[in-house]
C-alpha positions in Angstrom: -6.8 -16.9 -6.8 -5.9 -13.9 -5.0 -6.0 -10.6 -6.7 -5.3 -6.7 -5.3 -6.8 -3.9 -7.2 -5.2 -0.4 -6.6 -6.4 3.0 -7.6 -6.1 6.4 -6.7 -2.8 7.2 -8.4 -2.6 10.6 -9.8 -0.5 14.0 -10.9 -0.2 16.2 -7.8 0.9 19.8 -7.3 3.8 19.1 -4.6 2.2 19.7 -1.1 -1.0 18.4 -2.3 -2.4 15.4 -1.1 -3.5 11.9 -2.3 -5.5 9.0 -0.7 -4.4 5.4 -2.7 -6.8 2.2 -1.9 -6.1 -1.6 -2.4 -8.7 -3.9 -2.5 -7.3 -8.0 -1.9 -10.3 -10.5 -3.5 -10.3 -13.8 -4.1 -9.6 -17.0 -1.5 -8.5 -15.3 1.2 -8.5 -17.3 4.9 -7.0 -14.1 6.9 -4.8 -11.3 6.1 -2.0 -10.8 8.5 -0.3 -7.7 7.1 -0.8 -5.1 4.1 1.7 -2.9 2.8 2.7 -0.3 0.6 6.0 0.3 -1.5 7.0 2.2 -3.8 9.5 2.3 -6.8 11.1 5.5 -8.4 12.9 5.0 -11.9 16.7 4.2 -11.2 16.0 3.2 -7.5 14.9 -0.1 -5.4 11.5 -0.9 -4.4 11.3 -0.1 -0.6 9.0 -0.4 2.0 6.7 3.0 2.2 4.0 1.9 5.3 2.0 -1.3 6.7 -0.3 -2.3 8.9 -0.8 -5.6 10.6 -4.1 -7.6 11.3 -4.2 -6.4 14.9 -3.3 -2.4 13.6 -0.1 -1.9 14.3 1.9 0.5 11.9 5.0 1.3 10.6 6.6 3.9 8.5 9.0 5.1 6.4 11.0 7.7 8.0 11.4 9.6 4.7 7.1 9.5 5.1 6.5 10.1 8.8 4.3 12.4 9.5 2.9 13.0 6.1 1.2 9.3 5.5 -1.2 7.2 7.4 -1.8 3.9 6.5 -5.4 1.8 7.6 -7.4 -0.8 6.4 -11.0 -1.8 6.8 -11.1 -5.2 7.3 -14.8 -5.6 6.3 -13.7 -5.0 2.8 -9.9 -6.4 3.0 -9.1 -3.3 1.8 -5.7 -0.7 2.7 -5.6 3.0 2.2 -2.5 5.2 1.8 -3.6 8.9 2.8 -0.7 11.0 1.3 -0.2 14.6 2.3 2.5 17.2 1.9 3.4 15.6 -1.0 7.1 16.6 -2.1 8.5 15.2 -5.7 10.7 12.6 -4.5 7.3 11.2 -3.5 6.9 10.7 -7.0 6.9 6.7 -7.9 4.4 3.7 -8.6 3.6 2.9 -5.4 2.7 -1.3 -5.0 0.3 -2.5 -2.6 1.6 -6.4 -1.0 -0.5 -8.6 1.2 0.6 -10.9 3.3 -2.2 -13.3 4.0 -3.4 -17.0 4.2 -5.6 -18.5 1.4 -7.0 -21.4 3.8 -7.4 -22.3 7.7 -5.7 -25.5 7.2 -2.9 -24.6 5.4 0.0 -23.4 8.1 1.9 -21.1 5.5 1.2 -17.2 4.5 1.9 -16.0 0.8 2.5 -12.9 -0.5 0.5 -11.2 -3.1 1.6 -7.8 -5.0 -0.7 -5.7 -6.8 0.1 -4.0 -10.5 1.1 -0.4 -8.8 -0.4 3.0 -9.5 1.4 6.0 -10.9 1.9 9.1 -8.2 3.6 11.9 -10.0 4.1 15.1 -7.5 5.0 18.4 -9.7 4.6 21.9 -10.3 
């Protein structure tokens, strides 16, 4: 019903930079919020960056200053531009949308996509 497609994963030199993209298809009424995480082996999932339906962001205080998050709503689509990449950047970062899948239904779901590999090393 709802799908997100990420790419732009990659193996970076650390202090390079990286620009990850998730696309949300499918029934979708609005999309209130898009987000990214990320997951390291050994650690929890946390919250990286998102952006709301009216543009407001947050961040990661581990990230600030080194990530933007945006969207383009024309596409429902959310971009993570990465730069000064260090290694303990290195995870599989998840896109998650939190979005309506019809007008008349009151609720919001959540939707995750598959995650993309970002390896930062020398």
């Amino acid at each position: 019903q709802v799908q997100l497609v990420e790419s732009g994963g990659g193996l970076v030199q650390p202090g390079g930079s990286l620009r990850l993209s998730c696309a949300a298809s499918g029934t979708i009424a609005s999309i209130i919020a898009m987000d990214w995480y990320r997951q390291a082996p050994g650690n929890k999932r946390e919250l990286v960056a998102s952006i709301t339906s009216d543009g407001s962001t947050n961040y990661a205080d581990s990230v600030k200053g080194r990530f933007n998050i945006s969207r383009d709503n024309a596409k429902n689509t959310v971009y993570l531009q990465m730069n000064s990449l260090k290694p303990e950047d290195t995870a599989v970062y998840y896109c998650n949308a939190a979005l309506k899948v019809s007008y008349r239904d009151r609720n919001w779901y959540r939707y995750w996509g598959q995650g993309t590999q970002v390896t930062v090393s020398s």
